[in-house]
C-alpha positions in Angstrom: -181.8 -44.4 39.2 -182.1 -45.7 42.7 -181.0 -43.5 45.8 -180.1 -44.8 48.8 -180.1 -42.8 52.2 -178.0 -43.1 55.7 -177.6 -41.0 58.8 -180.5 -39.1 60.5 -181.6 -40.1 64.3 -181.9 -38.1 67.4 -179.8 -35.0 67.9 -180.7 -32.4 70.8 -181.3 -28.9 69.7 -177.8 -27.2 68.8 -176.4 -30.2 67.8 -175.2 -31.3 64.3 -176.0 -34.5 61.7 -175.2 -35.8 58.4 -176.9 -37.7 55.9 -175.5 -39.2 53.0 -177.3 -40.6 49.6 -176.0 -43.0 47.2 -177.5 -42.3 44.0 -176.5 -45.8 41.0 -178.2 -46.8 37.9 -178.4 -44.5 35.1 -176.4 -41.9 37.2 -175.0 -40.2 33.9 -178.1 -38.7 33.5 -178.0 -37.5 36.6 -178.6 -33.3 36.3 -178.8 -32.4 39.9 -179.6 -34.1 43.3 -181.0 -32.7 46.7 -182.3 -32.9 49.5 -186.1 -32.7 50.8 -188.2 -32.7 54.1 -191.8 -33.3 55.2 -192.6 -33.0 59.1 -196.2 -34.6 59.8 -199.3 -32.6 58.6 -197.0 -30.4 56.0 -195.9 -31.0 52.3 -192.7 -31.8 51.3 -190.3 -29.1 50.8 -187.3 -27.9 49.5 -184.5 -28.2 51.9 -181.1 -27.9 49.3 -180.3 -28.4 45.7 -176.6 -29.1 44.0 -176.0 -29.2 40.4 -172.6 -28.5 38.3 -174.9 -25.8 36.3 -176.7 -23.9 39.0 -174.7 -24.8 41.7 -176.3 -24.8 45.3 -179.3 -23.3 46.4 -181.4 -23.3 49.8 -184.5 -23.0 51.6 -184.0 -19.7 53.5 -185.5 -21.4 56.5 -181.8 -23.4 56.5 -179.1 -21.2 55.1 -175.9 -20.5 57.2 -177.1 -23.7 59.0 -177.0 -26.7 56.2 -174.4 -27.4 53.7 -174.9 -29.7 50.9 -172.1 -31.3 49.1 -171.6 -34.0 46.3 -169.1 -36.6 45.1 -169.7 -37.0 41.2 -166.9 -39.7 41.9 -168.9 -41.4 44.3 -172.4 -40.5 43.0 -172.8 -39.6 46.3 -174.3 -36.3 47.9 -174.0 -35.1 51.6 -175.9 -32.7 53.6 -174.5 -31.7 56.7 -177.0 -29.7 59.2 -175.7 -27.8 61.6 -177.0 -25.6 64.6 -180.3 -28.1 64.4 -183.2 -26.6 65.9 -187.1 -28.5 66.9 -188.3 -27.0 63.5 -186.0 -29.1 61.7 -187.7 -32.2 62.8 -189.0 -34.0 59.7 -188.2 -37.1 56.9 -185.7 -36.8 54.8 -185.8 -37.6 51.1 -183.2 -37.6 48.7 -183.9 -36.9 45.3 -182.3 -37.1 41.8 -183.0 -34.7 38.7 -182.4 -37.7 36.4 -182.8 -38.9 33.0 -181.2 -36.0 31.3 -183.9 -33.9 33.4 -187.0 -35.5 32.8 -187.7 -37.4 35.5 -187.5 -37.2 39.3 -186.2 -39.8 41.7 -186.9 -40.6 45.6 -185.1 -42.2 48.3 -187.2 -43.9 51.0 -186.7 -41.5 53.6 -184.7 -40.8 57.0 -185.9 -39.5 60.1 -184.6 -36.9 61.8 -185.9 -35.5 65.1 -184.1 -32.9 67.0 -185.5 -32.6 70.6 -185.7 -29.2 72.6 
């Protein structure tokens, strides 16, 4: 599975930004896709997860804020931030639950910077 990111880039503080990931390959084995961040000097964490089993889940740190979204059409998933804020300021990954579950998949990473 490969995963391929867009969007990200400078917003100020309030404002809103998308990113978009294009997941081909093996994408039938696809079980759930996401979204992760790591600012400088912090692990990566968990910023949103979709799945047709469990649905959507958040990191409380983004909910009411962030939606994620995915075209199983389109192997595509979407995460639209909203109300950005400094803290939000991090790389993006995109990541695929993939081979019926097994195995983990990376994009290469957006940045996105929200200035105050």
């Amino acid at each position: 599975v490969q995963l391929v990111e867009s969007g990200g880039g400078l917003v100020q503080a309030g404002g809103s930004l998308g990113l978009s990931c294009a997941a081909s390959g093996n994408t039938f084995s696809i079980r759930s896709m996401g979204w992760y961040r790591q600012a400088p000097g912090n692990q990566r964490e968990l910023v949103a997860t979709i799945s047709g089993v469990a649905g959507t889940n958040y990191a409380d740190s983004v909910k009411g804020r962030f939606t994620i979204s995915r075209d199983n059409a389109k192997n595509t998933v979407h995460l639209q931030m909203n109300s950005l804020k400094p803290e939000d300021t991090a790389v993006y990954y995109c990541s695929a639950l993939a081979d019926y579950g097994t195995r983990n998949y990376w994009g290469q990473g957006t940045q996105v910077t929200v200035s105050s």
